[in-house]
C-alpha positions as CSV (number, residue, x, y, z in Angstrom):
1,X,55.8,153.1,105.6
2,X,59.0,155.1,105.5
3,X,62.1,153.5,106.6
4,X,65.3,156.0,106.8
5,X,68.8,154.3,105.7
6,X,69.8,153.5,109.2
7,X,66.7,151.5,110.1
8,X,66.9,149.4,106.6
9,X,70.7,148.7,107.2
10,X,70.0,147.5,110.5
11,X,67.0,145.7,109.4
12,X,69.2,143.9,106.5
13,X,72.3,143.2,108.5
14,X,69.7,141.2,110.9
15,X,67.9,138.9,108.6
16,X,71.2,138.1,106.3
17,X,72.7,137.5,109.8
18,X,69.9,134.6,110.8
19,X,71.5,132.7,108.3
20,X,74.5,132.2,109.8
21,X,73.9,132.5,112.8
22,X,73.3,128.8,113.4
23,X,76.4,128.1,112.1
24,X,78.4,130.5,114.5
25,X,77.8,128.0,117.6
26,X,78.1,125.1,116.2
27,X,80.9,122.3,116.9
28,X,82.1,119.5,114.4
29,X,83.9,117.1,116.4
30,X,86.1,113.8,116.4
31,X,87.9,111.9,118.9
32,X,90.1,108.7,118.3
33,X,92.0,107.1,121.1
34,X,93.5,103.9,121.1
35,X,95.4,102.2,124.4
36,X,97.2,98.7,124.2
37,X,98.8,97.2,127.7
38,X,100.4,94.0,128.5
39,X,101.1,93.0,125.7
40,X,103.0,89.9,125.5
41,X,104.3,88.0,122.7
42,X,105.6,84.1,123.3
43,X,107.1,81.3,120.5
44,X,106.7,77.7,122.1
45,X,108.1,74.9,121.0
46,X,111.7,77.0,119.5
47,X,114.6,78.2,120.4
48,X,115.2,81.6,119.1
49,X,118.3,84.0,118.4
50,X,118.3,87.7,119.5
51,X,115.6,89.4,117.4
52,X,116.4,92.7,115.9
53,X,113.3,95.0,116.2
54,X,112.8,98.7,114.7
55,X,109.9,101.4,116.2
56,X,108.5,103.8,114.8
57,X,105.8,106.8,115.8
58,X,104.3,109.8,114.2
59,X,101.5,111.7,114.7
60,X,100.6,115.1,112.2
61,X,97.6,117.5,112.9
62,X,96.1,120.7,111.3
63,X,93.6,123.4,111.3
64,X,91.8,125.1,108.2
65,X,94.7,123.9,105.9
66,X,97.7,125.2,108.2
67,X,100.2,122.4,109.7
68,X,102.4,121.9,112.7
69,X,105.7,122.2,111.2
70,X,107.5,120.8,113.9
71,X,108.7,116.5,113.4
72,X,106.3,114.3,114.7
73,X,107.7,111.7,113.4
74,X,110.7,108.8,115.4
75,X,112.3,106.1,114.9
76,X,114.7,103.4,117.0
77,X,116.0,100.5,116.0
78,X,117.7,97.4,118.3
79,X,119.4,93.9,118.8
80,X,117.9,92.6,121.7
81,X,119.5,92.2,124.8
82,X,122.6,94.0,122.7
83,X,122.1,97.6,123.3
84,X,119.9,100.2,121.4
85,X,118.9,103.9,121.0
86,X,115.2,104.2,122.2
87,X,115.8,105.6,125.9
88,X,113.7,105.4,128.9
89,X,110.1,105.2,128.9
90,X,108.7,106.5,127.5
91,X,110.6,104.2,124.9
92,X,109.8,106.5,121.4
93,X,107.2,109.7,120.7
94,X,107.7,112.1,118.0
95,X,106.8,115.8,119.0
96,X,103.4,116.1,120.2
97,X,101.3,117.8,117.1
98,X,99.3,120.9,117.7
99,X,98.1,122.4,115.0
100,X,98.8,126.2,114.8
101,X,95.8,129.1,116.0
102,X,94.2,126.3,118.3
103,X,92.3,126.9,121.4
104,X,93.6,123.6,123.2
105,X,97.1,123.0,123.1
106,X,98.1,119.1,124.0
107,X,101.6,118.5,126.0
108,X,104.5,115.7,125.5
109,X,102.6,112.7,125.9
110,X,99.1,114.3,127.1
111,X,96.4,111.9,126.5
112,X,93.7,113.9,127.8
113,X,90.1,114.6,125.8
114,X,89.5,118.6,125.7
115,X,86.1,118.0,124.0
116,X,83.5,120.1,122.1
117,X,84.6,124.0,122.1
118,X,86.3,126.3,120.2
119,X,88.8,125.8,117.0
120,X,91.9,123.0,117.5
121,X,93.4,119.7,115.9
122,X,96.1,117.8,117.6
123,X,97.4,114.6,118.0
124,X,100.3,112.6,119.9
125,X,101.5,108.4,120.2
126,X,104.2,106.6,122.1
127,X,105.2,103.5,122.9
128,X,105.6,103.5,126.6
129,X,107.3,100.3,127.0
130,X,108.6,97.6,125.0
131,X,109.0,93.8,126.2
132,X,112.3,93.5,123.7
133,X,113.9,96.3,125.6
134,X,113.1,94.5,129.3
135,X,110.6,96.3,130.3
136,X,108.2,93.4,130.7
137,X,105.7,93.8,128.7
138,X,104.7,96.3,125.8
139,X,102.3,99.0,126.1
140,X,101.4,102.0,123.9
141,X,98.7,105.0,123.0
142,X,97.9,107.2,120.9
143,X,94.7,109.7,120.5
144,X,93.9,112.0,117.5
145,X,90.9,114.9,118.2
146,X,89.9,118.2,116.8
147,X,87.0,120.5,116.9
148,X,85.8,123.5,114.7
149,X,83.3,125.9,115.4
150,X,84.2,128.7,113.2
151,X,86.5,127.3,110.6
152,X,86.1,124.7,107.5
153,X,88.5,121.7,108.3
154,X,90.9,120.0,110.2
155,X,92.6,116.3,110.5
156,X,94.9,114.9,113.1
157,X,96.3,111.5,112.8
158,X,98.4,108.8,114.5
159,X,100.8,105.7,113.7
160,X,102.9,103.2,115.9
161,X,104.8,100.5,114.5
162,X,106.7,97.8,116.1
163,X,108.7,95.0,113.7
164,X,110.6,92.6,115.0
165,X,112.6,90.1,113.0
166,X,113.7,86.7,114.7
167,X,115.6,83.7,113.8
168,X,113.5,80.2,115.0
169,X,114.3,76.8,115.6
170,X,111.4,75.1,116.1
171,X,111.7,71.5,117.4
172,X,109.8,70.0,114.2
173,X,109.6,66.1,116.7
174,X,107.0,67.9,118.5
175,X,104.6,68.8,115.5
176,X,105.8,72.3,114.8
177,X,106.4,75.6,116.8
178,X,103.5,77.9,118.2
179,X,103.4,81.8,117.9
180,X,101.1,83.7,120.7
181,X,100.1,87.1,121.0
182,X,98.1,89.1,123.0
183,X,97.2,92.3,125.0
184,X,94.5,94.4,126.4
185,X,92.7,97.4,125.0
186,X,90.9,100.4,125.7
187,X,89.0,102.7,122.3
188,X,87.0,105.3,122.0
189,X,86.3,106.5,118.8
190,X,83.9,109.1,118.1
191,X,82.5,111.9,115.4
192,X,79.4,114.5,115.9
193,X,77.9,117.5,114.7
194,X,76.3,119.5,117.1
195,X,74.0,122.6,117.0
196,X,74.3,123.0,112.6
197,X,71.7,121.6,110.1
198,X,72.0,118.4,108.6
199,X,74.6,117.7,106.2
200,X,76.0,121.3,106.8
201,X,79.4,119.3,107.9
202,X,80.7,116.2,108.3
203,X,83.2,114.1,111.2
204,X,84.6,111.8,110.6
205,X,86.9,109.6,113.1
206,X,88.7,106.4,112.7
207,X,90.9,103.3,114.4
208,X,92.9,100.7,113.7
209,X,95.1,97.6,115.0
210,X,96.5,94.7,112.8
211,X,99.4,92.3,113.7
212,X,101.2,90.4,110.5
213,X,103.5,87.3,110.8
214,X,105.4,86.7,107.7
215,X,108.1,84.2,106.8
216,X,110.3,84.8,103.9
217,X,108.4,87.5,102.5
218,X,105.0,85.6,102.8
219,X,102.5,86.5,105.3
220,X,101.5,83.4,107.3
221,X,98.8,85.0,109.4
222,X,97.3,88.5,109.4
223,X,94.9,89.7,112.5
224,X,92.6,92.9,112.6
225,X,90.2,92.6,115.4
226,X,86.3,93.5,115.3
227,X,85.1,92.0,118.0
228,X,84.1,89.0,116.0
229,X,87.3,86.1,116.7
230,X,87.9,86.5,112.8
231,X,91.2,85.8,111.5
232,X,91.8,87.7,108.1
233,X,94.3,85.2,107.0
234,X,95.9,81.7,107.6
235,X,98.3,80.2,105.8
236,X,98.2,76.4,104.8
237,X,99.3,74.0,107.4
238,X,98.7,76.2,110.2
239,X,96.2,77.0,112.5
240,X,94.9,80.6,113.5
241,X,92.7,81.1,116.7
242,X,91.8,84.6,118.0
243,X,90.0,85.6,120.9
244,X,88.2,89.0,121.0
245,X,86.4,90.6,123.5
246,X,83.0,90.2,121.8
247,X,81.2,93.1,119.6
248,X,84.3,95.9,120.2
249,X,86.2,96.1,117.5
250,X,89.6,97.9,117.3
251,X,89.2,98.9,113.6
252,X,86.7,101.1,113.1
253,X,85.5,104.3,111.1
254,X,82.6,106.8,112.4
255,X,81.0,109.7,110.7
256,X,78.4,111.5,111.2
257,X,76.5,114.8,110.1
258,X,74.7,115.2,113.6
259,X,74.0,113.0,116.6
260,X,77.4,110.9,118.2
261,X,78.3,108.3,116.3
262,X,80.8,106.4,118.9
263,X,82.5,103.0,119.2
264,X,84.3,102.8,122.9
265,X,85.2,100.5,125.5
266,X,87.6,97.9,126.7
267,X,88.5,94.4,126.0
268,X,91.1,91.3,126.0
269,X,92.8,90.0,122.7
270,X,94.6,87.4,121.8
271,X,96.0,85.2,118.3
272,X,97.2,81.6,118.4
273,X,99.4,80.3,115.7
274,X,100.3,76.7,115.7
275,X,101.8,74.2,113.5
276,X,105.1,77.2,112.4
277,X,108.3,75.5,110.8
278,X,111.8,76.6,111.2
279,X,113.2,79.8,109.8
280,X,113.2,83.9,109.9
281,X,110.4,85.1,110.9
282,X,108.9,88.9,110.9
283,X,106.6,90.1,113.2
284,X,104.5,93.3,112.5
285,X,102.3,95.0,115.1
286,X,100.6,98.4,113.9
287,X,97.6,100.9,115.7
288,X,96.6,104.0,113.7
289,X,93.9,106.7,114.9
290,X,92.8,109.8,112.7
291,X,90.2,112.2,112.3
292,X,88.6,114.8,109.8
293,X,86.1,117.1,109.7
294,X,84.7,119.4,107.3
295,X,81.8,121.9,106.9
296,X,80.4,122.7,103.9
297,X,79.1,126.9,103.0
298,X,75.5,127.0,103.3
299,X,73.8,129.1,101.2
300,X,71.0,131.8,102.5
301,X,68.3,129.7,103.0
302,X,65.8,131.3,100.6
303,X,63.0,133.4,102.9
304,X,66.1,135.3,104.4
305,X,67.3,136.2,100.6
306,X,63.5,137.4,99.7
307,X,63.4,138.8,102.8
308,X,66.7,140.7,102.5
309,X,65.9,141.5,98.6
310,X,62.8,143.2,99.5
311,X,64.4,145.5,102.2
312,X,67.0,146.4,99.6
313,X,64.9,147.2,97.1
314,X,62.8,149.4,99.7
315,X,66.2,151.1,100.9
316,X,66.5,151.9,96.8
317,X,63.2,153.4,96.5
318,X,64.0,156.0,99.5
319,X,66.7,157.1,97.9
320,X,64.6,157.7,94.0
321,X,61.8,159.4,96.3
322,X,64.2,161.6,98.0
323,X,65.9,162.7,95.0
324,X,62.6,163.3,93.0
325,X,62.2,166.0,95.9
């Protein structure tokens, strides 16, 4: 059979081009998204001075190495009741992240899910309001996501912070002070490969919520909830109780090299402290989200690379019979 130069180029460019085909359609993705609403925080038992509090936000995202260069990060600091320099709700957000050459661009405080489709990474938090600054009650979110379906990589990430430092007098007749905290919920975190062979990429997605009370420098209780009322740590003399919507955890971390791997839904949460003693007190509440995804080069699987070899070598011996001529 005699194949002219045309008809083996297109013949070559086809089969090398089955191998990556599969790869040209396919999305990595991950999505983490992490709500918290009325939450309230209450000492019984004390009489406490003004607290001082500092906030802080930030939020980063990029795509196949290249960063938003623009700040995501804020910061305000306060005396309750006293005056301070975090606005009107909402109360602090750095500048939403959107990772440069995207497809979906994210707006100021946009907590909408774009989904599988095209090349992005970006990522924006707030706190919306904030009891110490009499709005009520504190509520804040934050959501990470990116997809890829022709480049190698991309992350997005998210952190709020909220410490508050008070001054308590705890009436010592009536067995110690008690410390209460709690809020409500809503996660979804999730990380899938679609429409790519197994273990040609990787998402990953992640959460997480912890709340630290510390006294002097020593931390009295810690709290990261998994759905499971488990304290991480009590200090002696006191007693921790936690209440957690049960089997949805807040701290969690997905990945996957295919099918969804997802942890979503909504729940109540609360920690009881009891048996605190006079003194200055720090509380730390903290919510992260983040994702990464990566694929990896595939090499031509290997009946492609005979297959291509052979019509090489073919387009080569064409050319020695047409010069023997």
């Amino acid at each position: 059979m005699k194949l002219s130069k045309n008809k083996l180029g297109v013949l070559v460019a086809a089969a090398l081009g089955l191998g990556v085909a599969g790869q040209a359609s396919a999305d990595v993705y991950g999505l983490s998204t992490l709500a918290v609403d009325n939450l309230a925080v209450v000492f019984t038992g004390s009489l406490n001075s003004a607290p001082t509090f500092t906030f802080n936000t930030n939020q980063d995202a990029s795509l196949n190495g290249v960063v938003d260069i623009s700040n995501g990060a804020a910061t305000c600091a306060g005396i309750f009741g006293l005056g301070n320099d975090c606005g009107v709700a909402p109360r602090l957000s750095g500048t939403v992240q959107n990772a440069p050459g995207g497809s979906e661009a994210r707006g100021e405080n946009d907590y909408q899910v774009f989904g599988l489709g095209g090349n992005y990474s970006n990522a924006e938090a707030a706190i919306i309001t904030a009891a110490l600054l009499g709005d009520g009650l504190t509520s804040t979110n934050a959501i990470s996501e990116s997809n890829i379906s022709s480049v190698n990589q991309a992350q997005a990430n998210t952190s709020v912070g909220s410490n508050t430092f008070l001054s308590l007098n705890f009436d010592l007749a009536q067995d110690g002070g008690a410390f209460n905290i709690s809020f409500s919920a809503v996660i979804d975190v999730l990380s899938q490969a679609t429409g790519i062979d197994i273990n040609a990429a990787l998402a990953q997605a992640n959460s997480g919520l912890t709340v630290v009370l510390t006294k002097a420098g020593e931390t009295l209780a810690s709290w990261a909830p998994t759905g499971t009322n488990n304290v991480t740590s009590c200090g002696a003399g006191l007693v921790c109780t936690a209440t957690e919507t049960a089997g949805l955890s807040l701290n969690n971390s997905t990945s996957s090299f295919g099918p969804a791997n997802q942890e979503a839904g909504s729940g109540r949460y609360s920690l009881d402290v009891e048996g605190l003693t006079s003194g200055l007190y720090t509380l730390a509440l903290a919510t992260t989200t983040s994702t990464d995804l990566r694929r990896f080069p595939m090499p031509v699987p290997g009946t492609l690379f005979l297959m291509g070899a052979g019509l090489l070598a073919a387009a080569r011996a064409v050319r020695r019979n047409k010069s023997a001529v």
